[in-house]
C-alpha positions, 0 to 999 in steps of 0.5 A: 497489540499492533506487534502481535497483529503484525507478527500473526498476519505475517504467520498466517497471511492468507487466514487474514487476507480471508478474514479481512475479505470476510469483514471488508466485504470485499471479493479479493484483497490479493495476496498480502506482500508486506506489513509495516509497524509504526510507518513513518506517515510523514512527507517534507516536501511541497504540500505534503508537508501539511497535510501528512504526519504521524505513524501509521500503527500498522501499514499492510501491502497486499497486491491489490490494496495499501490498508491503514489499520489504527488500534485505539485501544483507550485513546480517541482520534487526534483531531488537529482542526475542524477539518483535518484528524490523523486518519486524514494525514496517514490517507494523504501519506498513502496517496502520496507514496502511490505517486511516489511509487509510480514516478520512481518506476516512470524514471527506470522505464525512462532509462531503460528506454534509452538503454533500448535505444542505445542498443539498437545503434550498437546493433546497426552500426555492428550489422555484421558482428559476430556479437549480433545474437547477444546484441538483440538478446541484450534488446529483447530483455530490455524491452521484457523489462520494459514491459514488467515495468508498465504492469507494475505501472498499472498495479500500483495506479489501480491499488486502492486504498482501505482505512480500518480503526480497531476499537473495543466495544467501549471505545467506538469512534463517532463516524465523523471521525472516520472520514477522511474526505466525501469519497473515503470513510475508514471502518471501525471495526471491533476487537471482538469482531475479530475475535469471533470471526477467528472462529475463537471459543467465547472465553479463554 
């Protein structure tokens, strides 16, 4: 069911951006950008380790959002303690692939800094070189670059994150289940919900 789900978001993705706007209520996900079947949702290092773990069954990227969906079908959610389920650990990866991201673009705008800084005492010491004009073009795309990189800073800092669990009616999880922390609850949504809002006739 998830590689269906994957390859038909893939196939129509603005009618599911829509859809999922239209369930989420929410004005505007952004463009959807990528999808990821059984995302590796753990993390070796540090703290992480304990808190991340699993496979995210479907992992959406759009521009503004990361969307875990988890289907169970017949299974219930795994709960490792009284505090901690799955749903928490694939929030906890997502987390922290945000911080991975941001630090991993922090890195390129350190080098580029110095790429930057670089050229300008290349330019200063061949003040009159006839290879001024392509020493300050060199500058001027790097400092684009530069720029390109902060909004793609900013993009990642800014993207929510958005948990949904796809049951059928049979198999609606308890709320307690779906939250992950006092400041983020997944949403249960139901095959037949979507169903119906694909605008699909009642039987086949």
């Amino acid at each position: 069911f998830s590689n269906a789900l994957s390859y038909f978001i893939l196939q129509y993705p603005e009618m599911w951006q829509k859809l999922l706007q239209d369930i989420l209520k929410c004005e505007d996900l952004g463009e959807i950008e990528s999808v990821t079947r059984e995302e590796d949702a753990k993390v070796d290092k540090g703290d992480w380790k304990d808190k991340t773990g699993g496979r995210i069954d479907l992992l959406l990227r759009t521009r503004k959002y990361y969307i875990i969906i988890e289907n169970k079908i017949d299974s219930e959610i795994i709960v490792d303690t009284e505090d901690k389920n799955q749903l928490s650990r694939y929030y906890n990866y997502v987390k922290h692939l945000k911080i991975e991201q941001i630090e991993e673009l922090q890195k390129e705008k350190v080098k580029v800094k110095e790429q930057i800084d670089k050229r300008n005492k290349q330019l200063n010491n061949n003040i009159n070189s006839r290879y001024r004009q392509d020493w300050e073009n060199k500058i001027n795309y790097c400092t684009e670059r530069l720029d390109n990189i902060q909004e793609q800073i900013e993009d990642v800092n800014n993207k929510g994150i958005i948990g949904i669990v796809l049951t059928p009616n049979y198999n609606k999880p308890e709320e307690k289940l779906l939250k992950v922390d006092n400041e983020f609850l997944f949403k249960s949504v139901t095959y037949k919900d979507i169903y119906n809002r694909l605008g699909c006739p009642p039987h086949f």
